[in-house]
C-alpha positions, 0 to 999 in steps of 0.5 A: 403543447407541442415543443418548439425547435427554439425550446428543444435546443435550449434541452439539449444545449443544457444536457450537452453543458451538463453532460461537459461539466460531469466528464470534467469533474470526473477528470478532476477525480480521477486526477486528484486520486492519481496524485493521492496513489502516487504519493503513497508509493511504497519507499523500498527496503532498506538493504536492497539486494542483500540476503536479510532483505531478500529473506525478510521479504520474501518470509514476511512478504509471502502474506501480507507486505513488508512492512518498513523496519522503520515503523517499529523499535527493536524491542516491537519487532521482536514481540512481532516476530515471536506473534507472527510465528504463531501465524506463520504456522496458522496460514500453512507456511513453513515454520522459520528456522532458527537462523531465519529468525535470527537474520530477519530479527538483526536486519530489522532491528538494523534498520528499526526506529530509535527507542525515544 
């Protein structure tokens, strides 16, 4: 049975309809994960700028991100810390110097959560 004009363009007004309905949807995704990201920006470090942040970041930051210090109590942090060197060494990187430990440990233990 041959296809008329009139049913052809019932076709193709529905797939031009349907067609509008996925771009919107598509929009409506993309701008609900937009939000979703935006809010999860990362606040920056406490400290900004100073010597213990800069170390911490860059010591810390050189294999996974630094992590808030708010997100640990002192005492998590140095059990933390003391793990991490073990992994430190595992991932090829200098080991960290007395100091540097001790300076990463004071800045988050600054800036830790409250023991509750």
């Amino acid at each position: 049975m041959p296809e008329t004009a009139s049913n052809y363009r019932q076709k193709y007004t529905h797939a031009r309809r349907l067609c509008a309905c996925a771009w919107l949807g598509l929009a409506a995704i993309a701008s609900v994960a937009f939000l979703i990201l935006a809010g999860c920006a990362r606040k920056p470090l406490p400290e900004a700028g100073t010597a213990a942040e800069q170390l911490y970041a860059q010591r810390c930051g050189a294999c996974h991100r630094a992590y808030q210090p708010s997100t640990l109590t002192p005492a998590m942090w140095q059990i933390q810390v003391d793990a991490m060197e073990l992994k430190i060494s595992g991932a090829g990187q200098p080991p960290l110097t007395p100091a540097g430990k001790q300076a990463i440990l004071a800045y988050l233990e600054r800036n830790a959560s409250k023991p509750q």
